[in-house]
N, CA and C atoms as a LAMMPS dump frame, in Angstrom:
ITEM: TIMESTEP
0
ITEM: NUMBER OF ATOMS
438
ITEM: BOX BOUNDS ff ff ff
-5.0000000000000000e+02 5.0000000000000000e+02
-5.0000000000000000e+02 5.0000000000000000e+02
-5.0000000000000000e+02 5.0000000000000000e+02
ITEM: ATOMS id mol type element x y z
1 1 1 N -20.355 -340.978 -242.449
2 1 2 C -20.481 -340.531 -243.83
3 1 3 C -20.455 -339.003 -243.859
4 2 1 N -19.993 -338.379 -245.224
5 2 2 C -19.616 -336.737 -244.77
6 2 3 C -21.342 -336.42 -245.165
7 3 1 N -21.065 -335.016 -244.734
8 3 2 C -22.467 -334.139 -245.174
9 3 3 C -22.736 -334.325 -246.672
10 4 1 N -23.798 -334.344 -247.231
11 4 2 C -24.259 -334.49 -248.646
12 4 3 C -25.299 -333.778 -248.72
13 5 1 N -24.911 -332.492 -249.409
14 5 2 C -26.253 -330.997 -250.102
15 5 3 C -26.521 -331.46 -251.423
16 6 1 N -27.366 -331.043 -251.754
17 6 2 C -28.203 -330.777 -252.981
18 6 3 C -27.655 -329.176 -253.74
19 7 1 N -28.083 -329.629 -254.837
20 7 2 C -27.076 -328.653 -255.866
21 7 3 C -27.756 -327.04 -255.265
22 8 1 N -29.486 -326.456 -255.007
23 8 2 C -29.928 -325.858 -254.446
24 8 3 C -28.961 -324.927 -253.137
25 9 1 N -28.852 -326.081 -252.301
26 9 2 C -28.147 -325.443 -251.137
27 9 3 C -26.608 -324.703 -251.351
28 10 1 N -26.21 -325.849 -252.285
29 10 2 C -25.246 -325.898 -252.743
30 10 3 C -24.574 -324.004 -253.009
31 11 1 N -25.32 -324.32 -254.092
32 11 2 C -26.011 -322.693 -254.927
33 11 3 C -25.66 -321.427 -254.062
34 12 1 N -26.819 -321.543 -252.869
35 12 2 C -26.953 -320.763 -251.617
36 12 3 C -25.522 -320.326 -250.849
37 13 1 N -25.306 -321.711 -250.732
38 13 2 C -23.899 -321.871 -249.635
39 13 3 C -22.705 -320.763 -250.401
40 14 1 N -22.539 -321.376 -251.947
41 14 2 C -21.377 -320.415 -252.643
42 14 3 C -21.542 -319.183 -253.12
43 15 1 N -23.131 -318.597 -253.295
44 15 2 C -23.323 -317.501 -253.819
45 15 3 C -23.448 -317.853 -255.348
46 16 1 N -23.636 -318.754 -255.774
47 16 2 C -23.535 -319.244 -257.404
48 16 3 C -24.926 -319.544 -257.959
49 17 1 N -25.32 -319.735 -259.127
50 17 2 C -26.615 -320.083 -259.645
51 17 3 C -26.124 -321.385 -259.513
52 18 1 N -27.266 -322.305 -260.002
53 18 2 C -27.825 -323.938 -260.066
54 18 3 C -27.246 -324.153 -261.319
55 19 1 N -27.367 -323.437 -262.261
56 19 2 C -26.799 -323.631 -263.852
57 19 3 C -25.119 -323.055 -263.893
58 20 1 N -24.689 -322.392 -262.622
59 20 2 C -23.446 -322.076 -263.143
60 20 3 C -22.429 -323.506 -262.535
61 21 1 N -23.265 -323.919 -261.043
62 21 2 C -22.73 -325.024 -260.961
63 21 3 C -22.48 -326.147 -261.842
64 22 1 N -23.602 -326.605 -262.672
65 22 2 C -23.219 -327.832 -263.757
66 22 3 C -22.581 -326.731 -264.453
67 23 1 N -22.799 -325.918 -264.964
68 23 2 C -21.555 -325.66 -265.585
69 23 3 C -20.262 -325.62 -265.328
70 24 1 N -19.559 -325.555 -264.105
71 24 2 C -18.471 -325.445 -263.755
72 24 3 C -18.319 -327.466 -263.637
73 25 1 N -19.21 -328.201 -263.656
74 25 2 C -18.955 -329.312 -263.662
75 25 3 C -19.009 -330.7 -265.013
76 26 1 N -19.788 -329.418 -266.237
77 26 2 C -19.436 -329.598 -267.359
78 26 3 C -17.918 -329.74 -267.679
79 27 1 N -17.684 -328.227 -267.252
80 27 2 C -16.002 -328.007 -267.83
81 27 3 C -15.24 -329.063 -267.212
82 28 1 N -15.19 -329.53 -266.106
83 28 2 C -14.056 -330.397 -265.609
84 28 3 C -13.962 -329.56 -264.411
85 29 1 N -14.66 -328.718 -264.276
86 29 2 C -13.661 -327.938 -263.134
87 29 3 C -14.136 -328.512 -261.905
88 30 1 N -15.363 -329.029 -261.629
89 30 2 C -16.123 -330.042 -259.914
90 30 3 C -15.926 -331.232 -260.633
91 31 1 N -15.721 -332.46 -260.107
92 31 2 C -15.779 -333.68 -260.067
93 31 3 C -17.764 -334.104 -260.442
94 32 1 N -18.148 -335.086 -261.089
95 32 2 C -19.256 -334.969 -261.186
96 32 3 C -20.082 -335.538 -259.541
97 33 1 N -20.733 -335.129 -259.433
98 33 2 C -21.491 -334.779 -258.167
99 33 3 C -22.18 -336.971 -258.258
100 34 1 N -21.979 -337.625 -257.38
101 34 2 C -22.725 -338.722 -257.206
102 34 3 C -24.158 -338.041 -256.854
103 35 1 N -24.954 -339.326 -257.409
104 35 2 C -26.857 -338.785 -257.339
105 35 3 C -26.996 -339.702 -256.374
106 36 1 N -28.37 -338.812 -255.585
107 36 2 C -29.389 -339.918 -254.941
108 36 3 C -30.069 -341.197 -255.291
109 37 1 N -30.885 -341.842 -254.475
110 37 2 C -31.687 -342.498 -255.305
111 37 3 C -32.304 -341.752 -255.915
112 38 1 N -33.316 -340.908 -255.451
113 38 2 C -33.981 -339.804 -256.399
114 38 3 C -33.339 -339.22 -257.484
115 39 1 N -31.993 -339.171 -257.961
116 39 2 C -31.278 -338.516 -259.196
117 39 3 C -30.708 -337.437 -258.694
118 40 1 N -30.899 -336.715 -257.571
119 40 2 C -30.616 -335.39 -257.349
120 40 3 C -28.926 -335.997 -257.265
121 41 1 N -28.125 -334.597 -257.645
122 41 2 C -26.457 -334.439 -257.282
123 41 3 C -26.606 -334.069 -255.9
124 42 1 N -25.415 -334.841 -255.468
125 42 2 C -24.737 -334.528 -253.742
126 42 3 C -23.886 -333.987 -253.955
127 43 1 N -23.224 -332.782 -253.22
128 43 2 C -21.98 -332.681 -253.025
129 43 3 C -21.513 -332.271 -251.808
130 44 1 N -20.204 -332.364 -251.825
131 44 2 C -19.743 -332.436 -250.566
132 44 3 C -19.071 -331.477 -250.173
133 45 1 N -18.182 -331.165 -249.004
134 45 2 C -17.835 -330.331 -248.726
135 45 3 C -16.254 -329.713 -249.063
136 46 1 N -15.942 -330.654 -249.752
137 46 2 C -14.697 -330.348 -250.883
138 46 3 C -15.192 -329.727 -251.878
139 47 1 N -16.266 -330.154 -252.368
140 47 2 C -17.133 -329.392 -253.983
141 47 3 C -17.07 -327.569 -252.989
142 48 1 N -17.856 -327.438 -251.834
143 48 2 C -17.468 -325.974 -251.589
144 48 3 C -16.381 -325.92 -251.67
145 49 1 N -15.078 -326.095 -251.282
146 49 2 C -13.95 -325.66 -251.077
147 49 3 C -13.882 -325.278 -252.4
148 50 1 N -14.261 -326.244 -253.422
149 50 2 C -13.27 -326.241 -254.804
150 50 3 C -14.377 -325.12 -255.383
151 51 1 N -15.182 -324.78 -254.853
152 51 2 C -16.221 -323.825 -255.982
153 51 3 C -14.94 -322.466 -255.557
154 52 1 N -14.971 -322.308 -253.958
155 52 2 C -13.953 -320.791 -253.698
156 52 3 C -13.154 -320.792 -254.097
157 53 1 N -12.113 -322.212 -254.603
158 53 2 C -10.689 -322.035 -255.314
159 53 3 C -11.346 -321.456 -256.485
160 54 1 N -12.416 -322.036 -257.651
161 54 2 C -12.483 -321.435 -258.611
162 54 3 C -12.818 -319.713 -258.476
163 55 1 N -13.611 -319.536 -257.86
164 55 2 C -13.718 -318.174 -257.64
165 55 3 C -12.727 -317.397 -257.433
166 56 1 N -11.865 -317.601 -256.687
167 56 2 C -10.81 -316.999 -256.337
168 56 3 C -9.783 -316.694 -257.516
169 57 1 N -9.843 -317.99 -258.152
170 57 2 C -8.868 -317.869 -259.282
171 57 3 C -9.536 -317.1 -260.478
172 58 1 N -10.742 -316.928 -260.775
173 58 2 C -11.451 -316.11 -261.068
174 58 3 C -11.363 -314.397 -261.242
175 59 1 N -11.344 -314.44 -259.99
176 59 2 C -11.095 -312.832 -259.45
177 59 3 C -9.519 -312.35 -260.039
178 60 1 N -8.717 -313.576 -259.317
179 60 2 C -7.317 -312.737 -259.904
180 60 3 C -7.267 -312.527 -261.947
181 61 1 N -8.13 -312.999 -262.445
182 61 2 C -7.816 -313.206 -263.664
183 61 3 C -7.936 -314.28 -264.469
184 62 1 N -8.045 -315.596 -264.463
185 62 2 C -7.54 -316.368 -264.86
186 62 3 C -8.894 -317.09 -265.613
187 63 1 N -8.448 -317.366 -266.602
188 63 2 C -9.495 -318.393 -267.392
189 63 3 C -10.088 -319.391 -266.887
190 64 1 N -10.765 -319.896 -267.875
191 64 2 C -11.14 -321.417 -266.865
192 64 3 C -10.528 -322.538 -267.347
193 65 1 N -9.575 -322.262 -268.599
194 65 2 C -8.966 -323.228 -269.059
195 65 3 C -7.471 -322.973 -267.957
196 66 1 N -7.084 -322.111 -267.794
197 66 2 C -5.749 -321.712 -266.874
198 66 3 C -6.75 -322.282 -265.506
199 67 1 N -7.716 -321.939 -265.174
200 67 2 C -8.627 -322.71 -263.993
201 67 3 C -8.651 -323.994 -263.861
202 68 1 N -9.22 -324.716 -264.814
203 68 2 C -8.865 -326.115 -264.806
204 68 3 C -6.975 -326.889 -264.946
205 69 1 N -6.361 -326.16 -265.486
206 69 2 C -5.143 -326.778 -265.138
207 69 3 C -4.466 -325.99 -263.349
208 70 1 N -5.228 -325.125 -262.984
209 70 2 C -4.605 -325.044 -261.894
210 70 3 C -5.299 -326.18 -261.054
211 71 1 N -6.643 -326.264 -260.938
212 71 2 C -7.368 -327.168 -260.144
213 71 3 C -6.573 -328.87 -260.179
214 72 1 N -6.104 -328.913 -261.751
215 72 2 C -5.365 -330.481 -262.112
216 72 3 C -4.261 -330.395 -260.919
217 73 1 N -3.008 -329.258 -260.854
218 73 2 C -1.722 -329.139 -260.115
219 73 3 C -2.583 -329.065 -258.709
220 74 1 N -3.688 -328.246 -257.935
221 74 2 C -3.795 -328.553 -257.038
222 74 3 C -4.648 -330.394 -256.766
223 75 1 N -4.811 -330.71 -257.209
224 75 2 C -5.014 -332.234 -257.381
225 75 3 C -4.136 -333.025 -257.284
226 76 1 N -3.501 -332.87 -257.808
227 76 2 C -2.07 -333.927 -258.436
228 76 3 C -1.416 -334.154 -256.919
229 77 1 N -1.239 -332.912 -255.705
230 77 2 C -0.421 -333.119 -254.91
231 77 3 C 1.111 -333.066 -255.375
232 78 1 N 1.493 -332.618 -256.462
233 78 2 C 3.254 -332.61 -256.746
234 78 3 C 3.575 -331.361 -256.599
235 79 1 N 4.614 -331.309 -256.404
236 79 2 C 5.335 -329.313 -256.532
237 79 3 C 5.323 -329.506 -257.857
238 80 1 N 4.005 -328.268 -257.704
239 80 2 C 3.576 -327.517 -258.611
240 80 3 C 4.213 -325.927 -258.876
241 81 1 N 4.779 -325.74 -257.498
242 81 2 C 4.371 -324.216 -257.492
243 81 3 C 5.493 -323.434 -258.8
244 82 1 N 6.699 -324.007 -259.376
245 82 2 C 7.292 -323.747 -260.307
246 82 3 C 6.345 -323.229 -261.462
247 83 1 N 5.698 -324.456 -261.837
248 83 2 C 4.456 -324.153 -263.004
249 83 3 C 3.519 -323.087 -262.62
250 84 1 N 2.704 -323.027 -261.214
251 84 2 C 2.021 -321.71 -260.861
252 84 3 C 2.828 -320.742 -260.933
253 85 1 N 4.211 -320.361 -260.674
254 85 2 C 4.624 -318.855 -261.155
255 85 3 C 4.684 -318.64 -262.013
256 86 1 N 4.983 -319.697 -263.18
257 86 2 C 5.365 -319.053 -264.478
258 86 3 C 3.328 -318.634 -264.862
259 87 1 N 2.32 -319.41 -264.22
260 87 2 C 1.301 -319 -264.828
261 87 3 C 1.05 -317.472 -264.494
262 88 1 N 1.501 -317.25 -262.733
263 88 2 C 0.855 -315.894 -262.58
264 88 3 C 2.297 -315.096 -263.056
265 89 1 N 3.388 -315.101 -263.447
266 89 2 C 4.134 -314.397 -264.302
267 89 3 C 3.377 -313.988 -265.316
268 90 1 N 2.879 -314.7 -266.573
269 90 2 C 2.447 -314.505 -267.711
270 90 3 C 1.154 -313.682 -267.301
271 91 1 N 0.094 -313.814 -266.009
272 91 2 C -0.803 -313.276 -266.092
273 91 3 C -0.801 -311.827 -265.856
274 92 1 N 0.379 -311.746 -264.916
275 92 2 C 0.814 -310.032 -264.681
276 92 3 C 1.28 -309.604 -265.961
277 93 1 N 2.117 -309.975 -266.276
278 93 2 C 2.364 -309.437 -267.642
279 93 3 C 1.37 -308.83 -268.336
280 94 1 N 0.2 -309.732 -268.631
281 94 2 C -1.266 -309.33 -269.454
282 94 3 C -1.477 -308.241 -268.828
283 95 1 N -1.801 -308.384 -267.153
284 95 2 C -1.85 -307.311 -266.337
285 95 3 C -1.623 -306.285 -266.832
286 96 1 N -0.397 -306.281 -266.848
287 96 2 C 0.555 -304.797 -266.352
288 96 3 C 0.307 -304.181 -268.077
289 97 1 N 0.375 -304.871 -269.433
290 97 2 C -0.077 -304.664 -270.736
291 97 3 C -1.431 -304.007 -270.814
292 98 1 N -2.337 -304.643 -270.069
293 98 2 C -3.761 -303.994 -270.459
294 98 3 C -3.543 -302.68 -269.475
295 99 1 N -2.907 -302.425 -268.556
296 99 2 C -3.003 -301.223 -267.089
297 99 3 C -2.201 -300.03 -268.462
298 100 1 N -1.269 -300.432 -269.166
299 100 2 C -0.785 -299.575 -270.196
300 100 3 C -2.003 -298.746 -271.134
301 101 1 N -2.79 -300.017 -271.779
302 101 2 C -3.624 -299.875 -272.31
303 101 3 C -4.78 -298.941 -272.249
304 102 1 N -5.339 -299.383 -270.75
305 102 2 C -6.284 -298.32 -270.157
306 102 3 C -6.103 -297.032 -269.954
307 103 1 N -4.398 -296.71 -269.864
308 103 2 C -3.688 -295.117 -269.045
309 103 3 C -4.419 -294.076 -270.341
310 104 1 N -3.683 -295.425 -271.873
311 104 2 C -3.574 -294.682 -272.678
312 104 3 C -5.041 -294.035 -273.301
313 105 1 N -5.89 -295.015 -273.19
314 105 2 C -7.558 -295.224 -273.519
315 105 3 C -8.1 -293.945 -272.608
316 106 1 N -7.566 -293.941 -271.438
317 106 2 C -7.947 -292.582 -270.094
318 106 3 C -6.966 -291.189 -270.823
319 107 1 N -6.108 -291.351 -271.57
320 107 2 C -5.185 -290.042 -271.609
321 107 3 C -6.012 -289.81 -272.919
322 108 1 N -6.674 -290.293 -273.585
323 108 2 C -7.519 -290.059 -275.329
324 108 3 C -8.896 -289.818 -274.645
325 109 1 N -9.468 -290.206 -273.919
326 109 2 C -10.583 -289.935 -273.523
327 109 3 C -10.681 -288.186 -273.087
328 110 1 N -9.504 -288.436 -271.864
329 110 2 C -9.74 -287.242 -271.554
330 110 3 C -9.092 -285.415 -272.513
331 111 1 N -8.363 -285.943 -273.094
332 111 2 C -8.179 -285.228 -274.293
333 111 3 C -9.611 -284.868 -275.333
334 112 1 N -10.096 -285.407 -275.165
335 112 2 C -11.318 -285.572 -275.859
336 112 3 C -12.225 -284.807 -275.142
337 113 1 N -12.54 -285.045 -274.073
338 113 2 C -13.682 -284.661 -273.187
339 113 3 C -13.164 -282.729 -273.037
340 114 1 N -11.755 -282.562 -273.124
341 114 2 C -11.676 -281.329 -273.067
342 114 3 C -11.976 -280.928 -274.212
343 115 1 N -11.461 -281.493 -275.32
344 115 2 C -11.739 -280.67 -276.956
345 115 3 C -13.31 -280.895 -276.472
346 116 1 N -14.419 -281.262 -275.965
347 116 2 C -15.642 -281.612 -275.991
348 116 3 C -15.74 -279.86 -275.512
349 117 1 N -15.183 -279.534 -274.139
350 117 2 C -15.571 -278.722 -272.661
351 117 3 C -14.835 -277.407 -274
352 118 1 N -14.361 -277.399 -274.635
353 118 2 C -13.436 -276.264 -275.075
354 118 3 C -14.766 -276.343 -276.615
355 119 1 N -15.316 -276.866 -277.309
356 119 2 C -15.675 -276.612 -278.689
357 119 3 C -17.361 -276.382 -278.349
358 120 1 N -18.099 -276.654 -277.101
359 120 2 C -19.142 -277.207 -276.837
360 120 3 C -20.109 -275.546 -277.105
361 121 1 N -19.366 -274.358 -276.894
362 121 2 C -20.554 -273.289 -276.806
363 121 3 C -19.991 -273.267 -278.437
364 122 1 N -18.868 -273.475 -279.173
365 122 2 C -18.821 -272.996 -280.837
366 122 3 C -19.543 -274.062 -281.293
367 123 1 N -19.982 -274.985 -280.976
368 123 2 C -20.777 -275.818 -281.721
369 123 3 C -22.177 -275.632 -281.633
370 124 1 N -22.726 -275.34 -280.476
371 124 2 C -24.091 -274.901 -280.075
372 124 3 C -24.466 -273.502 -281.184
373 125 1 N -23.195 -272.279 -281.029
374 125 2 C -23.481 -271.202 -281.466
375 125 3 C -23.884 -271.56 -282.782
376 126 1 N -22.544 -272.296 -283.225
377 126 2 C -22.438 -271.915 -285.066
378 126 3 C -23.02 -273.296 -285.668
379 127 1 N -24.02 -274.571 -284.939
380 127 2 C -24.741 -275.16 -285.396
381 127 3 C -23.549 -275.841 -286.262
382 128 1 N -22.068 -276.275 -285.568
383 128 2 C -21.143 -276.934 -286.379
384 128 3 C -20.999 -278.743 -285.463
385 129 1 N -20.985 -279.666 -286.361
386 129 2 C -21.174 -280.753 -285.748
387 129 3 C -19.487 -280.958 -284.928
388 130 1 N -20.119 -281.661 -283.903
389 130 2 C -19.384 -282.449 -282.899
390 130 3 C -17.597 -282.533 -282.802
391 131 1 N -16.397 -281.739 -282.73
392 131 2 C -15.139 -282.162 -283.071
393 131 3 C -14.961 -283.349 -282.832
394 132 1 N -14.961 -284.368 -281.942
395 132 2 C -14.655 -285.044 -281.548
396 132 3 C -15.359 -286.593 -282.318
397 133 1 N -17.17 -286.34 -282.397
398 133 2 C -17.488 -287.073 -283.214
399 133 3 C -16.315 -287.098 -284.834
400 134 1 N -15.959 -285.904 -285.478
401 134 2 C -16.14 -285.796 -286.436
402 134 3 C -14.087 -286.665 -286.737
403 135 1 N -13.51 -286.44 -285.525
404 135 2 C -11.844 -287.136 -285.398
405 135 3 C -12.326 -288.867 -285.252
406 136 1 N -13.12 -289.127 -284.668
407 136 2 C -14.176 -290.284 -284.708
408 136 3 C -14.146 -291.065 -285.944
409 137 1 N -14.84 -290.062 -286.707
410 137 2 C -14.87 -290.849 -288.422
411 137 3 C -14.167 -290.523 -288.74
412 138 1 N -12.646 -289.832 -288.872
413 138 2 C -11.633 -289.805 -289.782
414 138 3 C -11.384 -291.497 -290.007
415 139 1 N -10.802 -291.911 -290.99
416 139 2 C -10.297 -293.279 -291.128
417 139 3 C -9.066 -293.511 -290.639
418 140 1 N -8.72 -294.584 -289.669
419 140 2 C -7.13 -294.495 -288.845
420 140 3 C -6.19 -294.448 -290.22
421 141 1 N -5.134 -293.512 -289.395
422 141 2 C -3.887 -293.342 -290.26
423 141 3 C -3.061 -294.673 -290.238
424 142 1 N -3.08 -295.69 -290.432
425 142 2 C -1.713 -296.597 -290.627
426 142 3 C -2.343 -297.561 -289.019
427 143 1 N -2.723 -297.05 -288.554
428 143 2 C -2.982 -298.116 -287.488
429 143 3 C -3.803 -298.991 -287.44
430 144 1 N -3.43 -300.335 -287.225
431 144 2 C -4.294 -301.666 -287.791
432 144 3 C -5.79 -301.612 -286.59
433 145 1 N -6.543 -301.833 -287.182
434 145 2 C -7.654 -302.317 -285.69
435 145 3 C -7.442 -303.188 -285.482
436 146 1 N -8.017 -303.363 -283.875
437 146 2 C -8.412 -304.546 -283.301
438 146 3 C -9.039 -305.409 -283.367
């Protein structure tokens, strides 16, 4: 018979809380754990494997709804891997969209931080509020929020 842990060890073994486990077994993403006589969940040593796939898939990005259909294709046993590129296609994409995002969020920041380093002794002197606060509350020109 294979090894059978308790959700505790379990926990330990992956680096995970006790509550993130049922949660990951709420979603669909672990198989539900068979109980003892006592009620406690067993799991086995596939449940580790499958906690690091989730993690892993985790790290690169990926939801847990994109998580759970990858976990389905690694299940299934079919060539999958067609369907996994087009997923991590679409996810670079997001990628490479938000890496735009941030340059631009870092090129306004730091524009900022200089009008900060450049206005900081005329504001102290002449008791004039903040430039940067004050481009802050202008109301956006034409650009929709987020």
């Amino acid at each position: 018979m294979p090894r059978r842990i308790q959700i505790g060890k379990l926990a330990r073994e992956t680096g995970l809380t006790v509550d993130a486990i049922r949660f990951y077994e709420k979603q669909q993403l672990l198989k539900p754990a068979p109980r003892s006589e006592g009620g406690f969940r067993l799991f086995s040593g596939q449940d580790v494997e499958q906690i690091q796939f989730i993690r892993r898939a985790q790290q690169l990005g990926f939801s847990l709804g994109e998580i759970r259909e990858l976990v389905l294709l690694r299940g299934e046993r079919v060539e999958a891997c067609s369907h996994v590129r087009d997923m991590l296609t679409s996810k670079l994409g997001v990628v490479r969209q938000r890496i735009l995002e941030l340059r631009k969020l870092e090129s306004q920041l730091a524009a900022d931080l200089k009008r900060c380093e450049r206005s900081l002794l005329a504001c102290v002197e002449n008791h004039e509020p903040c430039p940067v606060l004050k481009e802050i509350a202008k109301p956006a020109s034409g650009k929709k929020a987020r």
